[in-house]
CHARMM-style PDB file with segment names, atoms N, HN, CA, C and O in Angstrom:
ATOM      1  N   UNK     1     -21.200  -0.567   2.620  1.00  0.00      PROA
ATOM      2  CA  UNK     1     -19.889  -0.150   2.118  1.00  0.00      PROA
ATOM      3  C   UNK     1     -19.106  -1.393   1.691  1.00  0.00      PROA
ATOM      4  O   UNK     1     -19.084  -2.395   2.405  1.00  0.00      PROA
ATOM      5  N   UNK     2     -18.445  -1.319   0.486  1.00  0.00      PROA
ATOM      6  HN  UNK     2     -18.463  -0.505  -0.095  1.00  0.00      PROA
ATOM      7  CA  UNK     2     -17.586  -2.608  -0.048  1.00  0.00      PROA
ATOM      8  C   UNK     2     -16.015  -2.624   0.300  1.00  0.00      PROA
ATOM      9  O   UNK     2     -15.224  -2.310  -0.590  1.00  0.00      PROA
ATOM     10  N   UNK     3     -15.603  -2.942   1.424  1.00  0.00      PROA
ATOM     11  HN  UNK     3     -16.245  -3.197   2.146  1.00  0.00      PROA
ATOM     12  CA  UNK     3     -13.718  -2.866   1.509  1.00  0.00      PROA
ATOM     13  C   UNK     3     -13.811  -4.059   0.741  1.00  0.00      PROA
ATOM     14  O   UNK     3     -14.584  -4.966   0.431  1.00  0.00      PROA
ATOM     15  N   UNK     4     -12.497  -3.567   0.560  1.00  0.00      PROA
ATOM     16  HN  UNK     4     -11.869  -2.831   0.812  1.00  0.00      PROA
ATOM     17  CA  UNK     4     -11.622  -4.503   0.361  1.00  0.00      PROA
ATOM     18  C   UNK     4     -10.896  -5.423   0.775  1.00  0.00      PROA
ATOM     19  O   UNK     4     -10.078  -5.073   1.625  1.00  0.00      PROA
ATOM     20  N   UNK     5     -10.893  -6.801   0.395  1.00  0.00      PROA
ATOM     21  HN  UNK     5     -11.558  -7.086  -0.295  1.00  0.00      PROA
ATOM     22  CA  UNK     5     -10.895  -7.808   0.849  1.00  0.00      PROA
ATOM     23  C   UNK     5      -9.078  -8.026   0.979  1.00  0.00      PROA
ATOM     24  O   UNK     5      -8.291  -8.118   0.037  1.00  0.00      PROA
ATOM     25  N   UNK     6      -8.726  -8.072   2.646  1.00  0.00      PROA
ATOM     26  HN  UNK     6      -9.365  -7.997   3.412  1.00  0.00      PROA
ATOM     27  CA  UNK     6      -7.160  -8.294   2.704  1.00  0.00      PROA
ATOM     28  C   UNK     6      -6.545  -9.497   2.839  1.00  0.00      PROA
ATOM     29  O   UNK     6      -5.357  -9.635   3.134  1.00  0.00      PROA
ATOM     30  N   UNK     7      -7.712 -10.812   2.526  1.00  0.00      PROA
ATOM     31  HN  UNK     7      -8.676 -10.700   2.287  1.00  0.00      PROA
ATOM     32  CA  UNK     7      -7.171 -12.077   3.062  1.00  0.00      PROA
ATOM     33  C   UNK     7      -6.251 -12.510   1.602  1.00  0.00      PROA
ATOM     34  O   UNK     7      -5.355 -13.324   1.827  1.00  0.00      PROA
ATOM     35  N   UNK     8      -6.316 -12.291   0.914  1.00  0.00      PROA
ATOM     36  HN  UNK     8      -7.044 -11.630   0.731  1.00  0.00      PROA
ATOM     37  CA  UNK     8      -5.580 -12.328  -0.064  1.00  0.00      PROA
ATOM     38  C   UNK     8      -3.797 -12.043  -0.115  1.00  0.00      PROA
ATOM     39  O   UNK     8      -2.833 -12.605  -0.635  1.00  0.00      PROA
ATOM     40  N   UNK     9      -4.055 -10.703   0.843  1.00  0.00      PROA
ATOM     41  HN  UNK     9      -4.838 -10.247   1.266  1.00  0.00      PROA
ATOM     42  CA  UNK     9      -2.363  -9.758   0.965  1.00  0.00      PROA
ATOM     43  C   UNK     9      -1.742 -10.387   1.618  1.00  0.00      PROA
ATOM     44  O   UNK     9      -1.993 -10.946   2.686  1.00  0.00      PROA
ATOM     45  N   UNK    10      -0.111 -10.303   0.485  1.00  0.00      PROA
ATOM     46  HN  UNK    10       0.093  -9.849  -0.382  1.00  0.00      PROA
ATOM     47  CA  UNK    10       0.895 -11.914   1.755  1.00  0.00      PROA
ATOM     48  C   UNK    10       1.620 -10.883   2.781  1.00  0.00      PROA
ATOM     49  O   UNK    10       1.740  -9.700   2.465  1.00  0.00      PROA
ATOM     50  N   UNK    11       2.004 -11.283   3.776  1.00  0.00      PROA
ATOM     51  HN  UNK    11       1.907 -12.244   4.033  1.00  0.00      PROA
ATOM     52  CA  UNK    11       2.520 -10.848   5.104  1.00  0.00      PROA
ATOM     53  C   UNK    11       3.971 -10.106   4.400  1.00  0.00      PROA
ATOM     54  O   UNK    11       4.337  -8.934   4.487  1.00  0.00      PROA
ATOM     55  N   UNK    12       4.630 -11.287   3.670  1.00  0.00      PROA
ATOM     56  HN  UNK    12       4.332 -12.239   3.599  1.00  0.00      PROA
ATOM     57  CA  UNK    12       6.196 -10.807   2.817  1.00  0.00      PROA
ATOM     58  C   UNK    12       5.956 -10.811   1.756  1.00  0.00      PROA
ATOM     59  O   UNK    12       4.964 -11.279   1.197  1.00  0.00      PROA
ATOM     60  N   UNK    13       7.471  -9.911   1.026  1.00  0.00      PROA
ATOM     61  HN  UNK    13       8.277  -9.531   1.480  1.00  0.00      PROA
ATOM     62  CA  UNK    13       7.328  -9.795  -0.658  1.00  0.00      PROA
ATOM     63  C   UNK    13       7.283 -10.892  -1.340  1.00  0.00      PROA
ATOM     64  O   UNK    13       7.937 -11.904  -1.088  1.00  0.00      PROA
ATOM     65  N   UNK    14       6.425 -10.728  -2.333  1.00  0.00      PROA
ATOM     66  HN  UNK    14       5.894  -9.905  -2.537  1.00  0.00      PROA
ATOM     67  CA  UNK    14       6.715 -11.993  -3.167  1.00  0.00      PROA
ATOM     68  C   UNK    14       7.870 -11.772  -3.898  1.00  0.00      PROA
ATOM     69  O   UNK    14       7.606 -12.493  -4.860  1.00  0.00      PROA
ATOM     70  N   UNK    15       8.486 -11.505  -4.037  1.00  0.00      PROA
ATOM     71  HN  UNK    15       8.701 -10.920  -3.256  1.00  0.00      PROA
ATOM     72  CA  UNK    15       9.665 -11.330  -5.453  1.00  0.00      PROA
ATOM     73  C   UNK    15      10.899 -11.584  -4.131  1.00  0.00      PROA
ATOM     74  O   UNK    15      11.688 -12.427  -4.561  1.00  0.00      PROA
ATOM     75  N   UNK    16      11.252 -11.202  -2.901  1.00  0.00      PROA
ATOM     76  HN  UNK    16      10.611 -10.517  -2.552  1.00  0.00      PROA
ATOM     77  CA  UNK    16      12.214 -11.146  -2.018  1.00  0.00      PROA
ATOM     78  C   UNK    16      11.974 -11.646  -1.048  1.00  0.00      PROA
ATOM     79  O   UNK    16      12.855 -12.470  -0.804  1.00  0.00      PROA
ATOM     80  N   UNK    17      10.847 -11.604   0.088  1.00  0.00      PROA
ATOM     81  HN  UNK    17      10.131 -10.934  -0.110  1.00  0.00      PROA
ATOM     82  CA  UNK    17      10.763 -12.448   0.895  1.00  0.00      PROA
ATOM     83  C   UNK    17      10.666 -11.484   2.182  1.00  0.00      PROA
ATOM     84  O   UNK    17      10.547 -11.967   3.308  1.00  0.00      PROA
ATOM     85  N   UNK    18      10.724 -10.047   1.950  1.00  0.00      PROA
ATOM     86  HN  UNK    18      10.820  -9.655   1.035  1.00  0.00      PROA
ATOM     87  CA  UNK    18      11.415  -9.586   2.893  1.00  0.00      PROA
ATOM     88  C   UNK    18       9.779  -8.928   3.363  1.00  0.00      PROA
ATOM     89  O   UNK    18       8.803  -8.871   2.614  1.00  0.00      PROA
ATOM     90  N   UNK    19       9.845  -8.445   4.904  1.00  0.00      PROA
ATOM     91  HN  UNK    19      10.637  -8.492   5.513  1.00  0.00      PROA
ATOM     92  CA  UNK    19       8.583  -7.645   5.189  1.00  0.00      PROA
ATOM     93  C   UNK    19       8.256  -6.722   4.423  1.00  0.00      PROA
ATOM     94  O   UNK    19       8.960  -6.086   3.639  1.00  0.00      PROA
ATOM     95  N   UNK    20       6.566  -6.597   4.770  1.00  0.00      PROA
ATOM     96  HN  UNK    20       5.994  -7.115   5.407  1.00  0.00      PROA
ATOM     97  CA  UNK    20       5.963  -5.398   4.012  1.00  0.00      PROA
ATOM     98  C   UNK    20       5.204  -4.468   5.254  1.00  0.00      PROA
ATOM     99  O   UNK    20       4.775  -4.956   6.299  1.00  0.00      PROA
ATOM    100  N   UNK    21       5.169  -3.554   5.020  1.00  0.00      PROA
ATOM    101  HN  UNK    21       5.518  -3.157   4.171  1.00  0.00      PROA
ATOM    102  CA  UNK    21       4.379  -2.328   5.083  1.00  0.00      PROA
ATOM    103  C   UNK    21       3.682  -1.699   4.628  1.00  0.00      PROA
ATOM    104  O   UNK    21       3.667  -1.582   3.403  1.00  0.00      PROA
ATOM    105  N   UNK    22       2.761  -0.994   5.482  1.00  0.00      PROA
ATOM    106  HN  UNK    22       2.773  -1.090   6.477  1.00  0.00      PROA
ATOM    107  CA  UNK    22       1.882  -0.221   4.566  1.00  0.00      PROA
ATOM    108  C   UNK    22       1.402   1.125   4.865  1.00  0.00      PROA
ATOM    109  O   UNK    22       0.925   1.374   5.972  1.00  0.00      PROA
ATOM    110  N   UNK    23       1.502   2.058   3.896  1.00  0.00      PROA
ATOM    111  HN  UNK    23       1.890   1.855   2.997  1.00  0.00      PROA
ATOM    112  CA  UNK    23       1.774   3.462   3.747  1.00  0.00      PROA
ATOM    113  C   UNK    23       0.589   3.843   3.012  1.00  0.00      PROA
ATOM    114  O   UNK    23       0.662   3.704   1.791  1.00  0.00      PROA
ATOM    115  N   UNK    24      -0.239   4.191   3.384  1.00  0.00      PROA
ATOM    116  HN  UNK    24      -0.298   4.304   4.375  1.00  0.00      PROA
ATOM    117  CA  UNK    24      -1.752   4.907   3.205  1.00  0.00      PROA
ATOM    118  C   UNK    24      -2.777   3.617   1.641  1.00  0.00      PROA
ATOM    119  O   UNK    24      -3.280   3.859   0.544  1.00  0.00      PROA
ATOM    120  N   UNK    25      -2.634   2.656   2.288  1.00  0.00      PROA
ATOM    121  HN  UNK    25      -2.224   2.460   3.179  1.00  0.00      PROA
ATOM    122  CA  UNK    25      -3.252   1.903   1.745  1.00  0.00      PROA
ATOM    123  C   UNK    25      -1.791   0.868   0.560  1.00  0.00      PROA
ATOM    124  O   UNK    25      -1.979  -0.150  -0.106  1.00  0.00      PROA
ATOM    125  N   UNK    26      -0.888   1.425   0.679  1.00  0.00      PROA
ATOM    126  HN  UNK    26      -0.736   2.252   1.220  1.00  0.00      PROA
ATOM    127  CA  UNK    26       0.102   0.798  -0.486  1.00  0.00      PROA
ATOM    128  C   UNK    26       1.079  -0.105   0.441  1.00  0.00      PROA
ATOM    129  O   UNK    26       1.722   0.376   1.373  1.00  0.00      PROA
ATOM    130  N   UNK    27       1.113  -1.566   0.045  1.00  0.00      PROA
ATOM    131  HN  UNK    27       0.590  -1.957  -0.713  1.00  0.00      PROA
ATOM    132  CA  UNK    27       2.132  -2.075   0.902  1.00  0.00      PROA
ATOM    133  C   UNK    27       3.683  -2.193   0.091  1.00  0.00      PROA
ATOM    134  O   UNK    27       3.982  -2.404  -1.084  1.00  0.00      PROA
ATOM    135  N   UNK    28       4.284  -2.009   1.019  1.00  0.00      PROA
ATOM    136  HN  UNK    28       4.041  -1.838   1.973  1.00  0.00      PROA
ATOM    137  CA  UNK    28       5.778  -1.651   0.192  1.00  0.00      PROA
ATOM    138  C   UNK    28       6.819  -2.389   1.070  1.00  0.00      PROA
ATOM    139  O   UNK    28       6.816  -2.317   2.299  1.00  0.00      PROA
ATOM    140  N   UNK    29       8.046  -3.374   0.068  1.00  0.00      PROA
ATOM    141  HN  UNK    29       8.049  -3.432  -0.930  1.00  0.00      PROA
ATOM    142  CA  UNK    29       8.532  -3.939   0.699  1.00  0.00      PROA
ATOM    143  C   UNK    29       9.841  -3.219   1.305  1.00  0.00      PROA
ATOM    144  O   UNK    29      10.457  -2.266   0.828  1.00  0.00      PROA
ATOM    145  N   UNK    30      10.072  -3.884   2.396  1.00  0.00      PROA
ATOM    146  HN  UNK    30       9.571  -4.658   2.783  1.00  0.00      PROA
ATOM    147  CA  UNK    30      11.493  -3.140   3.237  1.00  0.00      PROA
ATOM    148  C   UNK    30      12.725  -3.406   2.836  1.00  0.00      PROA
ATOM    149  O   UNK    30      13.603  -2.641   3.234  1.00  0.00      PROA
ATOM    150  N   UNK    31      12.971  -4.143   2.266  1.00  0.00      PROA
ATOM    151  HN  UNK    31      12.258  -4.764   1.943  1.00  0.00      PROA
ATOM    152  CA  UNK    31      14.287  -4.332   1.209  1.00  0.00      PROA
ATOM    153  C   UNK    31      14.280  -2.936  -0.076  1.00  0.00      PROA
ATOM    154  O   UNK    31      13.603  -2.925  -1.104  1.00  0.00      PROA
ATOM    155  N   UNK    32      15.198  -1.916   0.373  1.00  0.00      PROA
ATOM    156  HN  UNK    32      15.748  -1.925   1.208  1.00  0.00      PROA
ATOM    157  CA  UNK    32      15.363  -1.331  -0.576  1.00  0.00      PROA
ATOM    158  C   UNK    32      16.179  -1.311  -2.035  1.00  0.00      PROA
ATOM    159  O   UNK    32      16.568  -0.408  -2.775  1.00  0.00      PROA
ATOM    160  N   UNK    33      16.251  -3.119  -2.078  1.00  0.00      PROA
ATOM    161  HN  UNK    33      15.934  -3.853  -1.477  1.00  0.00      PROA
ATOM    162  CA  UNK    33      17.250  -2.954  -3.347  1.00  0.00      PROA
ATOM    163  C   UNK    33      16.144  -3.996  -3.855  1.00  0.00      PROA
ATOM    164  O   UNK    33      16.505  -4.679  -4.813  1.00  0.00      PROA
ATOM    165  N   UNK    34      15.118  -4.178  -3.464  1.00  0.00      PROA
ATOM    166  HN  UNK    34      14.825  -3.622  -2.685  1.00  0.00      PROA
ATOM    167  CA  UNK    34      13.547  -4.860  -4.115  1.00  0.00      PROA
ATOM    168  C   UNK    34      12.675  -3.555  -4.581  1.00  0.00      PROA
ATOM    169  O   UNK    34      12.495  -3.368  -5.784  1.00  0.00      PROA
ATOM    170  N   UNK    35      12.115  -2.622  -3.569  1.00  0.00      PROA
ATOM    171  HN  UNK    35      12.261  -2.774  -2.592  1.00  0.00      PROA
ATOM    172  CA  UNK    35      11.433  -1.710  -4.336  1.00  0.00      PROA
ATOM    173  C   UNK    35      10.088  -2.183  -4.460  1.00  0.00      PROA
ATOM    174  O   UNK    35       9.240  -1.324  -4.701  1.00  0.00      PROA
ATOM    175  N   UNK    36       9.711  -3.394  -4.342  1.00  0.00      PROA
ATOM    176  HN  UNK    36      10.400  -4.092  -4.146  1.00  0.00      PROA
ATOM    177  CA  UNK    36       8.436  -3.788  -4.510  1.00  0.00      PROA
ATOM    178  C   UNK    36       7.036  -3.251  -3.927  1.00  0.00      PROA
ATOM    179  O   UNK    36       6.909  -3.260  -2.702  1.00  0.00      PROA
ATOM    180  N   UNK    37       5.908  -2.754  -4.778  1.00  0.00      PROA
ATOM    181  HN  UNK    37       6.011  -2.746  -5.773  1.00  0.00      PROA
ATOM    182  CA  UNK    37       4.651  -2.142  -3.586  1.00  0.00      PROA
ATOM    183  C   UNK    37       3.340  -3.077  -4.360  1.00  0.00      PROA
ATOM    184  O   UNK    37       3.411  -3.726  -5.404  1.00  0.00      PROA
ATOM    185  N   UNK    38       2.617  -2.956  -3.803  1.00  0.00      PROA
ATOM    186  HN  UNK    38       2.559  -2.429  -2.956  1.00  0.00      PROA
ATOM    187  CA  UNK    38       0.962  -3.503  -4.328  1.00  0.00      PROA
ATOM    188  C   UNK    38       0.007  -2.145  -3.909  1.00  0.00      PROA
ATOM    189  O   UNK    38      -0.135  -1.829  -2.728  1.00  0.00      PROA
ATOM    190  N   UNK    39      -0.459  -1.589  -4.728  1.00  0.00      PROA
ATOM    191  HN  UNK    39      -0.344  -1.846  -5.688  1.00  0.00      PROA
ATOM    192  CA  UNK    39      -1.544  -1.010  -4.806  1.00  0.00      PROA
ATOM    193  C   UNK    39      -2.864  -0.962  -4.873  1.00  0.00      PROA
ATOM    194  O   UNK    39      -3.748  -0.116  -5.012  1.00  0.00      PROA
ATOM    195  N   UNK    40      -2.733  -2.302  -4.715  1.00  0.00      PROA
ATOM    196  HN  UNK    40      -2.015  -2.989  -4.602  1.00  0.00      PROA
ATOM    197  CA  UNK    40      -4.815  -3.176  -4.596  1.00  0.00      PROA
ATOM    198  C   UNK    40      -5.452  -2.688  -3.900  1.00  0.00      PROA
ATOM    199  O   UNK    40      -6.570  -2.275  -4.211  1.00  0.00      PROA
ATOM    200  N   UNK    41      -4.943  -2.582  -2.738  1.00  0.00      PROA
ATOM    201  HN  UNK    41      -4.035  -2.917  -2.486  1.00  0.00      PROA
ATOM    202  CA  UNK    41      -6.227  -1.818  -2.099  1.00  0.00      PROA
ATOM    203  C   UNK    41      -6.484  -0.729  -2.078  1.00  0.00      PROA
ATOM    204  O   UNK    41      -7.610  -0.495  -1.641  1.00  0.00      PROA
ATOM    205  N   UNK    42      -5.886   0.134  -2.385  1.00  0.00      PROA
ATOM    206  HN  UNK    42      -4.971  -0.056  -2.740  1.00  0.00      PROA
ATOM    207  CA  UNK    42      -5.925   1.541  -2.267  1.00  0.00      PROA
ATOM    208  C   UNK    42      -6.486   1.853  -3.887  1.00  0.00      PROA
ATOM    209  O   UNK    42      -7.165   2.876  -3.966  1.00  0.00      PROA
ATOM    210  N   UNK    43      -6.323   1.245  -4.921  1.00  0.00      PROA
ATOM    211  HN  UNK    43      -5.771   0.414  -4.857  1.00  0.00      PROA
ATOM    212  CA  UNK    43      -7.154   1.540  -6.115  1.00  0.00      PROA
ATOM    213  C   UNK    43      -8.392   0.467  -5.984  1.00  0.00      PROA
ATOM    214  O   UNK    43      -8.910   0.414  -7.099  1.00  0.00      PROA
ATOM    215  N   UNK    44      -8.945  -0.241  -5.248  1.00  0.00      PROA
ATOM    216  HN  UNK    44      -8.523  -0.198  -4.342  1.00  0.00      PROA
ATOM    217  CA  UNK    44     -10.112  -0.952  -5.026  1.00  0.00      PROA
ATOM    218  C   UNK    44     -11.115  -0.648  -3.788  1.00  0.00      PROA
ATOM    219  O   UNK    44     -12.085  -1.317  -3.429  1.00  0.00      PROA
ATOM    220  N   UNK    45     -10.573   0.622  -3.208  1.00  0.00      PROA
ATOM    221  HN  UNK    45      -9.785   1.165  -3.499  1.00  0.00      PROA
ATOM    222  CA  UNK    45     -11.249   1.332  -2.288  1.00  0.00      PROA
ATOM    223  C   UNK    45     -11.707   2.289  -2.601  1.00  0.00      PROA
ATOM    224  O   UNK    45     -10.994   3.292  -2.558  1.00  0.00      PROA
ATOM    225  N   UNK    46     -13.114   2.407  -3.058  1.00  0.00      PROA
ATOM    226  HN  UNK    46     -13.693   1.592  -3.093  1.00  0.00      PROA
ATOM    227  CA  UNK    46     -14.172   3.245  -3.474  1.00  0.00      PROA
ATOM    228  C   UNK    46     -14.524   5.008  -2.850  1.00  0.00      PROA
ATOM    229  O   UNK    46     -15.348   5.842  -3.226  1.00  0.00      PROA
ATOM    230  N   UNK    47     -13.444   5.036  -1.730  1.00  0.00      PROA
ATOM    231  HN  UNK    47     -12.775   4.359  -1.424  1.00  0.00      PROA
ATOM    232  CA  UNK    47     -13.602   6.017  -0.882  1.00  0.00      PROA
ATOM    233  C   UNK    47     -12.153   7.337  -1.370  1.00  0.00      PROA
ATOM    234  O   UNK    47     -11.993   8.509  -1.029  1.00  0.00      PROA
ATOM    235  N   UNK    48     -11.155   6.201  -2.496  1.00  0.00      PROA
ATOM    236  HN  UNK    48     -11.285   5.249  -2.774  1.00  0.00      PROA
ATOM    237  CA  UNK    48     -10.145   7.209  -3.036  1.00  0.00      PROA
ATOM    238  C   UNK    48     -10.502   7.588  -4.448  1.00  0.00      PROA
ATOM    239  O   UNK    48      -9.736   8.267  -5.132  1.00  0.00      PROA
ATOM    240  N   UNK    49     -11.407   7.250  -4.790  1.00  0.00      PROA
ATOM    241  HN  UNK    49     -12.030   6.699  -4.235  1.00  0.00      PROA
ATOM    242  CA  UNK    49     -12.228   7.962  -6.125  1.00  0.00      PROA
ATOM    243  C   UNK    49     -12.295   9.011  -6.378  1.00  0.00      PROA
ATOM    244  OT1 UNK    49     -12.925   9.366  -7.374  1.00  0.00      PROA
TER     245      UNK     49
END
């Protein structure tokens, strides 16, 4: 099986700085006047096809 590789994903937002989370594969930042998410892994995981 191929995961996806998380050493890459930063701990905080890049654009704000502020923590992230993550909500069924999407990390999303906690500053709601940023809005920021990454979707890499969850479209590079072969199992949401």
């Amino acid at each position: 099986m191929n995961n996806p590789s998380h050493k890459d994903c930063p701990a905080f937002c890049p654009l704000c700085g502020a923590d992230l989370y993550n909500v069924d594969q999407t990390c999303v930042c906690k500053n709601p006047k940023c809005n920021w998410s990454c979707t890499r892994c969850r479209d590079e995981d072969p199992e949401n096809d």
